[in-house]
C-alpha positions in Angstrom: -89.5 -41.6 157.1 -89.0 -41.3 153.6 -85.0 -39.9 152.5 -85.9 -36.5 151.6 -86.4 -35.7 155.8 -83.7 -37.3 157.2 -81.4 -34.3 156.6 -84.1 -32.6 159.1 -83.4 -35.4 161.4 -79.9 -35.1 161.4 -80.4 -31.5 161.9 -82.1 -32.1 164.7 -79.6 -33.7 166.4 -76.8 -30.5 166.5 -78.6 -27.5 166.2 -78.1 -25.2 168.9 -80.4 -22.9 170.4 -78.1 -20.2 169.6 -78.7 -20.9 165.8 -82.1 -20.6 165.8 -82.6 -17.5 168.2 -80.5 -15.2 169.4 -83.3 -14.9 172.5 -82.7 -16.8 176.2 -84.3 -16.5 179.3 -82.7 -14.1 181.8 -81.3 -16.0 184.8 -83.7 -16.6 187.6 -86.5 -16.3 185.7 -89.4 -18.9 185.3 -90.6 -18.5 181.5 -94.6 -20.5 180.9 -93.9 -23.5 179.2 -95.3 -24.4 175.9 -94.9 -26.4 172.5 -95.1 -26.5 168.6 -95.8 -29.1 166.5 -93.6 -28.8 163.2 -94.8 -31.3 160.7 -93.4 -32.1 157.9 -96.1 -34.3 155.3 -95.7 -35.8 151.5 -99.0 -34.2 150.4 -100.2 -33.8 146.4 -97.8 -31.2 145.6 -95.0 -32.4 147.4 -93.2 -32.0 150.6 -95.0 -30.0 152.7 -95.4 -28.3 156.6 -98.8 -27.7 158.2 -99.7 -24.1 159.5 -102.5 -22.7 160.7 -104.2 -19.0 160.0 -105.2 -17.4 163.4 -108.7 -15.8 163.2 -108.8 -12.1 162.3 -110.4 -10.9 165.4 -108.3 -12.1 168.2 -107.3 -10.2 170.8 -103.7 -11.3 170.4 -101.6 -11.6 166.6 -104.7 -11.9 164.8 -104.2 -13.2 161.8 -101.2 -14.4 161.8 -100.0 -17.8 160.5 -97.8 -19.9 163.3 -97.4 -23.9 163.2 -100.1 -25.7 165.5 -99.3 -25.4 169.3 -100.0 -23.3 172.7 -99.3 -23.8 176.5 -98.5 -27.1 178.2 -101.7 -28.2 180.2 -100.8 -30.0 183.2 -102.1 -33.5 182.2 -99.3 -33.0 178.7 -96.3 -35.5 180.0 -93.9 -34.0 177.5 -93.5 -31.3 174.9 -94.8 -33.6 171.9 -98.2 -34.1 174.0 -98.7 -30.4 174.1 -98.0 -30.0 170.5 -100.1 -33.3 169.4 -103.3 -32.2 171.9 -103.1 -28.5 170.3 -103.0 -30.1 167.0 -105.9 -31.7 167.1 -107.9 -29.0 168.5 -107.0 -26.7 166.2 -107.2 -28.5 163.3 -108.7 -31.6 163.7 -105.4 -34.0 163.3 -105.6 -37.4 164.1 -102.1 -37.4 166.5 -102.4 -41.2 165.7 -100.7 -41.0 162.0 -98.0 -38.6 163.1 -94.5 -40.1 164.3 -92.5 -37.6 166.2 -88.5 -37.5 165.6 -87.5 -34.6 167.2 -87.5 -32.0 169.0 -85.6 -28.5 168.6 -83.8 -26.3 171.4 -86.9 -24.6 173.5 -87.2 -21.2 172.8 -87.8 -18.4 174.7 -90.5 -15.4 173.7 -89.6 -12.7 175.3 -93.2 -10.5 175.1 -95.3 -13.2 176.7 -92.6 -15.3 178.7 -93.0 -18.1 177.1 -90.1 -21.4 176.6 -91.1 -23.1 173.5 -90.6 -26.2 172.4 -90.5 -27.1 168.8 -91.7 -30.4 168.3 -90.8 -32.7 164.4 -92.9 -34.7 163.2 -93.9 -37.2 160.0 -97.6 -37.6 159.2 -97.1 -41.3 158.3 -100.7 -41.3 158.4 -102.6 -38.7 156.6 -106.2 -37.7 158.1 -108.4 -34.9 157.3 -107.4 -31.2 158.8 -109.1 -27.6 158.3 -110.7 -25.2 160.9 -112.0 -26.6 164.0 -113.2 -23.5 165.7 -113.7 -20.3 163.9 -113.2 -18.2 166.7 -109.8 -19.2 167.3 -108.5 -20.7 164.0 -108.8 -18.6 160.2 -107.8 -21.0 158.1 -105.5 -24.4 157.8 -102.5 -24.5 154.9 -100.6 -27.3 153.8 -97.6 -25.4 152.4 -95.3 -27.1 149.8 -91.3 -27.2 151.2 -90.2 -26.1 147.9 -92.5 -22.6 147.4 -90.9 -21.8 150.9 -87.6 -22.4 149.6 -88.4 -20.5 146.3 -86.3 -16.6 146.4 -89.7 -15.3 144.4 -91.3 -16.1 147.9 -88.9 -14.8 150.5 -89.3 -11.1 151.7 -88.4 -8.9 155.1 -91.2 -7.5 156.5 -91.1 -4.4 158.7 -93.0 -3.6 161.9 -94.0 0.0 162.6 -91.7 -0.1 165.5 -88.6 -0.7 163.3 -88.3 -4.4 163.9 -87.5 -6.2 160.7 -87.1 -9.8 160.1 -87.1 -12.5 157.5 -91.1 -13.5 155.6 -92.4 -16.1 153.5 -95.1 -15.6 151.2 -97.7 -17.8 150.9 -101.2 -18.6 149.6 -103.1 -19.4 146.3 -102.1 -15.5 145.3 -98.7 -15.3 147.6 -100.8 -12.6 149.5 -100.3 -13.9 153.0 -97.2 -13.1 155.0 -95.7 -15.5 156.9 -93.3 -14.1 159.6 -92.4 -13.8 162.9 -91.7 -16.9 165.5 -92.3 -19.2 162.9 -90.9 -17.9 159.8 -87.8 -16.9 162.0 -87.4 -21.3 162.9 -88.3 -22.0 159.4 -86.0 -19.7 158.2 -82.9 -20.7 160.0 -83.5 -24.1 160.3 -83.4 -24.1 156.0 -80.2 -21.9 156.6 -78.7 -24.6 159.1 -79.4 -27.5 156.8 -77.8 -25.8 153.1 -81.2 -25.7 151.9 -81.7 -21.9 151.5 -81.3 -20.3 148.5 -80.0 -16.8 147.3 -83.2 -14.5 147.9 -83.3 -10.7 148.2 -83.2 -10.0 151.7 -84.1 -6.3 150.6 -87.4 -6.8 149.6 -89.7 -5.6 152.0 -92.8 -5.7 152.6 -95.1 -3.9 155.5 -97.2 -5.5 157.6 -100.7 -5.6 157.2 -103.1 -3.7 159.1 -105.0 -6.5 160.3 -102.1 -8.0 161.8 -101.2 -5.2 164.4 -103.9 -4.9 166.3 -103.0 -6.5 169.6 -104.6 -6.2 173.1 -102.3 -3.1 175.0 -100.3 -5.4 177.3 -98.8 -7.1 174.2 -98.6 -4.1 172.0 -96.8 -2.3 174.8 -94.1 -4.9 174.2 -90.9 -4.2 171.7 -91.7 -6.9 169.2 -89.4 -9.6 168.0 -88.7 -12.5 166.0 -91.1 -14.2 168.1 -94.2 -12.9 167.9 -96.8 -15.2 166.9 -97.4 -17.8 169.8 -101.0 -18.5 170.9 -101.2 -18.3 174.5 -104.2 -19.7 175.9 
């Protein structure tokens, strides 16, 4: 791996789930099991992490921009198979050129009971990626570490229900939000490793419209930080 990820390694290692959520599953409850696949590539603008758009019209967080991942099938023999298979459906990655390093603390989702998985990974290998299935998948981003990291790009966004967490903006224009579940790991995994820098926390911007509609069972649910898995 080259140097600049083995800080994210390290991380890895000693980062509790209580630093990246403050969310756990009540005792004797039996959350759906899933994964994501976090990975980190050297692409022509630098650094970067793979996300995916959802499409517009879902039932569920249409719209909104997550990393690559869903439910474990029962064939998956660990959390990095889950995230690898959904990968490559989604966006067409070859799971072949990625080396996994780590994995985070699984994390729980509270509006769809879900135990997530975060899965790291290095695209050693670099092979094509973009939309697979229209239906399911927007659009395919290759976001630059450092316009995540810049304060010009870092927002709170507000639900109509009150709920207010940290955003990234991203995009040609900076006119997509990124929030929820996976701006709140991005977001604290940065703060975990000394990477963040001094942004305006009181900046806020609204959610758009597209991004609220939500099938009533969902909708019915307070939201929080993690919002944005795709269940299957």
């Amino acid at each position: 791996m080259p140097e600049w990820l083995e800080p994210v390694r390290r991380g890895a290692r000693t980062i509790t789930v209580d630093e990246l959520t403050r969310f756990v599953p009540p005792e004797g409850t039996e959350p759906r099991e899933g994964a994501v696949l976090m990975l980190f590539g050297d692409g022509s603008r630098g650094p970067d992490l793979l996300l995916t758009e959802r499409a517009h019209d879902m039932r569920s967080h249409p719209g909104q921009v997550s990393f690559p991942g869903g439910s474990t099938d029962p064939e998956d023999a660990s959390p990095a198979a889950t995230a690898l298979r959904e990968a490559e459906e989604e966006t067409g990655l070859d799971p072949g050129g990625v080396d996994v390093f780590a994995t985070l603390p699984q994390l729980w989702l509270p509006p769809s009971n879900f135990a997530v998985t975060p899965v790291l990974g290095w695209w050693r290998e670099e092979s094509p990626v973009g939309v697979v299935d229209p239906a399911e998948v927007h659009a395919v981003y290759r976001v630059p570490i450092e316009e995540l990291l810049d304060p010009e790009h870092r927002v709170s966004t507000r639900h109509p229900s009150g709920w207010k967490g940290p955003a990234f903006l991203i995009g040609d224009d900076k006119d997509l939000i990124l929030w929820g579940f996976t701006a709140g790991i991005i977001a604290r995994l940065f703060d975990f490793l000394g990477w963040t820098r001094p942004w305006d926390a009181d900046v806020l911007r609204d959610l758009p419209d597209h991004m609220l509609t939500a099938r009533a069972e969902v909708a019915a649910q307070p939201p929080t930080p993690n919002t944005n898995f795709r269940e299957r």
